[in-house]
N, C-alpha and C positions, 0 to 999 in steps of 0.2 A: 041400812038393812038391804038397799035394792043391790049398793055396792057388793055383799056379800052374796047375794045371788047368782051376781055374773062371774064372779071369782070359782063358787063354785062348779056353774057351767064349762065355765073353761077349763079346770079341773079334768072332768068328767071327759070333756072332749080330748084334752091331751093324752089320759088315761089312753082313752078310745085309739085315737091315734099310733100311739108307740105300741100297744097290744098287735093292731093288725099290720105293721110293720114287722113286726118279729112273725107274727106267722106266718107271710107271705115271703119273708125274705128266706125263711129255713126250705121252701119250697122251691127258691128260685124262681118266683114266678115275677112278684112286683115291691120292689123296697121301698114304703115310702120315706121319705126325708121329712125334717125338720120344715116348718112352712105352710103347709097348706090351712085354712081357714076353718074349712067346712069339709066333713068325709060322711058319707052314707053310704051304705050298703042296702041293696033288695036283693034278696035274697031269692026271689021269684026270677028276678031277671037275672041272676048271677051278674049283677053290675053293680061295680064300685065308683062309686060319680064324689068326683073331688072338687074343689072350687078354691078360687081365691089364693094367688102366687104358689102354685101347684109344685112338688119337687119330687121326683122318685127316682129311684135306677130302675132298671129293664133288660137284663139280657146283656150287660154289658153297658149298657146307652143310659146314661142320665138327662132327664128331662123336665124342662121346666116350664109353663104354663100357665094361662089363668084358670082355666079348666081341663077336665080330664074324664074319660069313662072308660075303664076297666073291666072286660069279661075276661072272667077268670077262667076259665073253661076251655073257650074258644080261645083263649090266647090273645084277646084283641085290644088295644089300647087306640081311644079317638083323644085328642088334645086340641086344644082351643085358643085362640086368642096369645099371641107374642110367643109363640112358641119357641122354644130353644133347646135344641139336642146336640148333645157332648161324647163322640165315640172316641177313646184316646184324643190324638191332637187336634182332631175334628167336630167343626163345631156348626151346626146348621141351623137356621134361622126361618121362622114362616111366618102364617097367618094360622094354619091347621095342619094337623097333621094324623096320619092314621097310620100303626103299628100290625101286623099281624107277627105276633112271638112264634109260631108254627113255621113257618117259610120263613122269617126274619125278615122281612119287608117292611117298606114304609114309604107313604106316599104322604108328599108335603104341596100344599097349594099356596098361595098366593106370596109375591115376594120372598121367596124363595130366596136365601142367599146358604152357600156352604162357602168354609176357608178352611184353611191350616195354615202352617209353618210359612210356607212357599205361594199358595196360588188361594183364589177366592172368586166361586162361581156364584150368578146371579141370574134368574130367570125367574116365571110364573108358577111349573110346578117342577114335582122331579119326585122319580124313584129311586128309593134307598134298597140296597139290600147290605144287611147287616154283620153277614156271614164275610162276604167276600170286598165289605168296603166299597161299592161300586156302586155310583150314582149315574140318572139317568133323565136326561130333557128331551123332549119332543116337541117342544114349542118354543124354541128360539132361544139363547141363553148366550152369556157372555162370560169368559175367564178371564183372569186378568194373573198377572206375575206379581207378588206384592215387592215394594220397592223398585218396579223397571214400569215401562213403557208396554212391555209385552202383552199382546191382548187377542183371543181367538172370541170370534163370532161364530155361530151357527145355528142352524134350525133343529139339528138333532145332536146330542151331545152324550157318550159316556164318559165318567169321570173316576178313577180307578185310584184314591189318594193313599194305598197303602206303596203300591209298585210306581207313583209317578206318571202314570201312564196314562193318554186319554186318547178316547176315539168321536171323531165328529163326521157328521156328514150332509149335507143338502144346503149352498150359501154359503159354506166356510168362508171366513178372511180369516188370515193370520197378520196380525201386525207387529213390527217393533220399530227401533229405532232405524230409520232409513230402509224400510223393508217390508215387501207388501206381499203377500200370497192366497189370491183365492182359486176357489178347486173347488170339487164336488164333492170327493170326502178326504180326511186328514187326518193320519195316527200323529201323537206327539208323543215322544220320549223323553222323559225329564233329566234322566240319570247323562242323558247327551248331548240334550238339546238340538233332538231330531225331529224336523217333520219329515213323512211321508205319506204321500199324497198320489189317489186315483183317482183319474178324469181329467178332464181337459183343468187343465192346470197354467195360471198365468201367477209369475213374480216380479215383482218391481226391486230393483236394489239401487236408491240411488238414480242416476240415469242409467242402468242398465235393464234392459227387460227383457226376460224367459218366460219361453213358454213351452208343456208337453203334455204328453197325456197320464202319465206317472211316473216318480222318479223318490226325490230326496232332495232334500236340503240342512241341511248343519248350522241352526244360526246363531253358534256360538264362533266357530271356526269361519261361516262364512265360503263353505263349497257344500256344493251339489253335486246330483248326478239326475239327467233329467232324459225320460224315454221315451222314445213315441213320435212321430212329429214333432223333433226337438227344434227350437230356436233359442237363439242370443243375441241380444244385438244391444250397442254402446252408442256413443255417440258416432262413430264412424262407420261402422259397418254391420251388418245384419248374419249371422251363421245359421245355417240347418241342416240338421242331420237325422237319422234314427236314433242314435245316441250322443248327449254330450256331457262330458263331464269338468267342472266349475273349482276353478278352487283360487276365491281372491289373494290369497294370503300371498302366495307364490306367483301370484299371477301368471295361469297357465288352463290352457284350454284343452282338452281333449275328445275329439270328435269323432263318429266312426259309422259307417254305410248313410251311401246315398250324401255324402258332405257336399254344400256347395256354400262358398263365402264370398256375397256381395261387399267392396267395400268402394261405393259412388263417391268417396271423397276422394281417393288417390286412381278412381277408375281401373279397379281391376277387379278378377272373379277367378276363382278357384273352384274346383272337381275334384272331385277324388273318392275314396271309402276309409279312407283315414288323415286326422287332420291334429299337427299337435303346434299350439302355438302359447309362446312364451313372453308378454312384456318384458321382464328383466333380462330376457339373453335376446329380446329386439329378435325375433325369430320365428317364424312359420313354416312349418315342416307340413308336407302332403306327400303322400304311396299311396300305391294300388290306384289304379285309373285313374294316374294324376293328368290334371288339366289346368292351366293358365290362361285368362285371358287378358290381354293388356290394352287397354285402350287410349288409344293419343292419336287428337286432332281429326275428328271421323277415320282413324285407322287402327284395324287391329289385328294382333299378332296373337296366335292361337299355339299355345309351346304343350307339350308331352311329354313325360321322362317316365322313368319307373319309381322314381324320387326326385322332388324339387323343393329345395331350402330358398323361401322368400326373408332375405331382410330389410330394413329401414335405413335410409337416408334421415333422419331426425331433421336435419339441418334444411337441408334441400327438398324433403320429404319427396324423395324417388326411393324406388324401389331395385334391390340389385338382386335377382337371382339364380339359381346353383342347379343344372340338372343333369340325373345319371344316368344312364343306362336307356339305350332304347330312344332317344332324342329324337324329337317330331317338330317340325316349325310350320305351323301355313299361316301365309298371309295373301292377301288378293296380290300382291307381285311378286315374293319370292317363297319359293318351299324349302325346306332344308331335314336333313338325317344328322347324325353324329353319336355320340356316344356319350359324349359329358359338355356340357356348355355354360357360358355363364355371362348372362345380359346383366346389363348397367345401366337403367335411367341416367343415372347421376353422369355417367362417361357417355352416354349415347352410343353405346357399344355392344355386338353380338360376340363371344368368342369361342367357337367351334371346335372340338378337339377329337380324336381319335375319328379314322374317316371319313370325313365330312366332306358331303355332297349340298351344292347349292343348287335349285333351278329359277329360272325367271323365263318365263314364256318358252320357248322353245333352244333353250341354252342350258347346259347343265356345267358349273364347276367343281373342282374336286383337287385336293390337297392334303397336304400331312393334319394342318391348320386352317381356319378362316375365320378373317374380325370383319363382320359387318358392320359400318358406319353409317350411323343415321344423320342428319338436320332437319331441323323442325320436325320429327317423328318421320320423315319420308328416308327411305333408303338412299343414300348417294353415293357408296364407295364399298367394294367388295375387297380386301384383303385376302390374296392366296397364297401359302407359303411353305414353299418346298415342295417337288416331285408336282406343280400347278399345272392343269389344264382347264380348257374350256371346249368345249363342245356343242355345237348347232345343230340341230337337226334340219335336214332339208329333202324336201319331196316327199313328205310323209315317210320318213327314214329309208330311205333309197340310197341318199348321200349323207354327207356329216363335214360340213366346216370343223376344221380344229385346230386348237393353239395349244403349244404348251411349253413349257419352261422350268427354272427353278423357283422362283418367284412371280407375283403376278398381283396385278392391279384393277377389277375392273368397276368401269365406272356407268351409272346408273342416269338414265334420264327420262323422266315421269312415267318409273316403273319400268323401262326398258334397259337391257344392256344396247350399249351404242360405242363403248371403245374398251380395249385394255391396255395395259404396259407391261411387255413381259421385260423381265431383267435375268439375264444367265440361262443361258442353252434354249433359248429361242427358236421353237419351229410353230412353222403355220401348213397348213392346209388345206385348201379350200378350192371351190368348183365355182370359177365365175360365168356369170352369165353373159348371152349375146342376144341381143333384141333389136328384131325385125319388123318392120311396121311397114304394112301396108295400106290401102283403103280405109277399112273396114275393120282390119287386125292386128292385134300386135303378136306376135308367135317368140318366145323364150326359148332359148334352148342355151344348153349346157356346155362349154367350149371345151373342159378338159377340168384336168389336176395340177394345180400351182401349188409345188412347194417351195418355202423359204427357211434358211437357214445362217441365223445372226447370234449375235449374242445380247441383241436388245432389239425386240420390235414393239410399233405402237400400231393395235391391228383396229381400224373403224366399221362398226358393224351397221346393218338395219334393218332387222327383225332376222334375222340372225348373219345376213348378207354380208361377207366382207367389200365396201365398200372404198378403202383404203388404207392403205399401208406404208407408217414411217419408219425408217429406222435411220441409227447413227453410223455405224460400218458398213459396208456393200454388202448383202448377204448372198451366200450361195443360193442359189434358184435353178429349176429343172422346172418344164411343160410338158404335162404328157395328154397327147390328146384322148377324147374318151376310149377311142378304141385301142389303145392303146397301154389303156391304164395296166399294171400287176398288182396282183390281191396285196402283196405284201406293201404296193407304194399306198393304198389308201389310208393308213391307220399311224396316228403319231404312237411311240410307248406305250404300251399298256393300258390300251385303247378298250374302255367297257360304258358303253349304255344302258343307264338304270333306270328303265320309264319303270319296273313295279317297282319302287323303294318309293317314287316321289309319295307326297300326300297327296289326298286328292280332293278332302275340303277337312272342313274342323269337326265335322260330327262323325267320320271315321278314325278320327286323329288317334283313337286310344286303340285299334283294334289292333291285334300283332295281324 
């Protein structure tokens, strides 16, 4: 009999049950499902309080529960204990959770996890809004990519699972495979698998590490584009600029205002406002306020072009470089102009092209061509070739020793010129001195104009002094004493003094 009792009740309740399911569901308001244990209704409070493996739809949202309390009225749904909400592919998971059908909102507390297809967030609490699919942490939460490695961290998180799309900000890390990105806040793009990111912005890739204040990264492709206080740097060398743009695949760099590239392993540094460099074509390209600096053996050579192409030595790992237009050279002993040039670690070689002017202390060369020769990184041999001269200054440009030929040779000794060898139409010129000492004094004075004319002379200087003179055929020779000089005997050929072209240190180097 007692058995027939409770059969009955359960009757009565399931009756009860599927009734107010049908009229709540023609209202659109609360469907319940198959499942729940216990339903009461007051009707003083307009609450519908459910119990025991809870199940209804909602607005769209199926939910399931150990408890539930429904105002019908206000719209409002509180749920209790394992809770589990189902919006299309979307499936959220708590400890509570609170509905308001009016706004379409819903606030989920304790372990807190949402998923779908593709990703699955985990945090404390979070807001749902139902309308526009778009969840919401304020207290720290973590995403993960299902099947990959991929993982974002942060303190504040939107999570957007209709478009893919999420926004974080305060502590971000972004992690994946071999790839580290924290920032201060971070859009993700799922349709591209795009971060972008505002704030001071540091990534890891591997041994590579960037850093800027906002920009992009692509981490399926594996490039970026990074703003602000950009940096790069590998195992070699370090880049910075205003902007740089990343792109592994190709491996190629591109950089622009304010560029400077430290690389302390092969000792060199690069200037400029635009910087493009290539792994696979072995190639560094700088314009616009290009600058080189090359460093060997505490010496260093400071180059200028309007364009300079660096490439690699792999082998030898020297560096050979290409420059156009506009050619600047300073170093503590020689300065140089030109047009287009192109030094060679690997040859130890400068070679000078279209007008080039050399200076070293108080001597200026000048030729069609010129190969400077180095050893051990010091200057040793100056190459001049065709239409060659060399010129001295003397007396604070009063006079001018001068050499010049069709070819020419001069040679260097710790940083000074000290001889040359001209070969083919051979003239010199120069004003030796005659010194008188007396007592107390020694008084210099200027004896005349010595010119020579051979078709090979070997002329020895010292500090710009011709101090001696070989040659192999007898050359023609005239003396003219000073007062006796004629304008037109002072000047070999096409005789021109260029003190404004010289450089005049490395931090003007770039100025026209």
């Amino acid at each position: 009999m007692k058995k027939g009792r409770n059969y009955i009740k359960t009757a009565l309740f399931m009756s009860a049950f599927f009734l107010m399911s049908n009229v709540l569901s023609q209202n659109d308001i609360l469907k319940l499902l198959p499942g729940s244990k216990k339903a009461n209704y007051y009707e003083s409070n307009d609450l519908l309080k459910l119990e025991g493996n809870v199940h209804f739809e909602y607005q769209g949202n199926t939910m399931y529960c150990d408890s539930a309390y429904y105002f019908e009225k206000r719209k409002i749904v509180h749920a209790y204990g394992k809770v589990h909400i189902i919006k299309e592919q979307v499936n959220m998971f708590c400890d509570s959770a609170f509905f308001n059908g009016e706004s379409e909102r819903a606030k989920l507390w304790g372990d807190v996890r949402v998923r779908d297809l593709d990703y699955r967030l985990r945090t404390d609490s979070l807001e749902y809004i139902s309308a526009s699919g778009r969840a919401i942490y304020r207290n720290y939460g973590t995403i993960r990519k299902n099947g990959s490695n991929e993982k974002i961290v942060s303190k504040i998180g939107y999570f957007y699972p209709k478009s893919k799309n999420y926004f974080f900000s305060d502590s971000v890390v972004y992690t994946n495979d071999g790839i580290r990105i924290t920032t201060d806040t971070l859009s993700y793009e799922y349709s591209n698998q795009k971060t972008i990111f505002n704030g001071k912005t540091h990534i890891r890739k591997d041994s590579i590490r960037m850093i800027c204040n906002y920009g992009w990264y692509d981490t399926k492709l594996n490039k970026g584009y990074l703003h602000g206080d950009a940096s790069y740097q590998d195992s070699s060398q370090v880049l910075y600029a205003d902007t740089i743009s990343y792109d592994e695949k190709i491996q190629e760099i591109i950089a622009k205002k304010d560029v400077h590239l430290i690389n302390e392993k092969n000792n060199f540094v690069l200037h400029s406002n635009f910087l493009y460099s290539s792994d696979s074509l072995n190639l560094t390209y700088i314009t616009d306020c290009a600058l080189a600096k090359l460093v060997q053996n505490k010496d260093t050579i400071f180059l200028h072009g309007d364009s300079l192409f660096i490439r690699n030595d792999s082998i030898k790992k020297k560096k050979n470089i290409q420059a156009y237009y506009g050619v600047k050279i300073y170093n503590k002993e020689i300065q140089s102009v030109c047009d287009s040039l192109w030094l060679s670690q690997t040859e130890n070689q400068i070679k000078l092209y279209h007008n080039p002017i050399v200076w070293s202390e108080n001597s200026e060369l000048k030729g069609d061509s010129i190969v400077i020769l180095t050893r051990d990184s010091i200057i040793d041999k100056i190459y001049v070739y065709r239409n060659s001269s060399a010129i001295m200054e003397l007396d604070s440009g009063l006079l001018y020793n001068q050499i010049s030929g069709k070819n020419m040779i001069a040679y260097m000794k710790e940083g000074k010129l000290n001889k040359t060898d001209v070969n083919g139409s051979a003239v010199s010129i120069y004003f030796p001195e005659d010194e008188k000492k007396t007592d107390s004094t020694t008084t210099i004075k200027r004896m005349g104009l010595n010119k020579l004319i051979s078709s090979t002379l070997s002329v020895y200087l010292d500090s710009g002094e011709v101090v001696g003179i070989n040659y192999v055929n007898e050359p023609v020779g005239i003396f003219y004493p000073m007062d006796q000089i004629k304008e037109k005997d002072r000047w070999i050929n096409n005789f021109k003094w260029n003190p404004a072209l010289r450089p005049k240190d490395e931090f003007t180097l770039t100025d026209r």
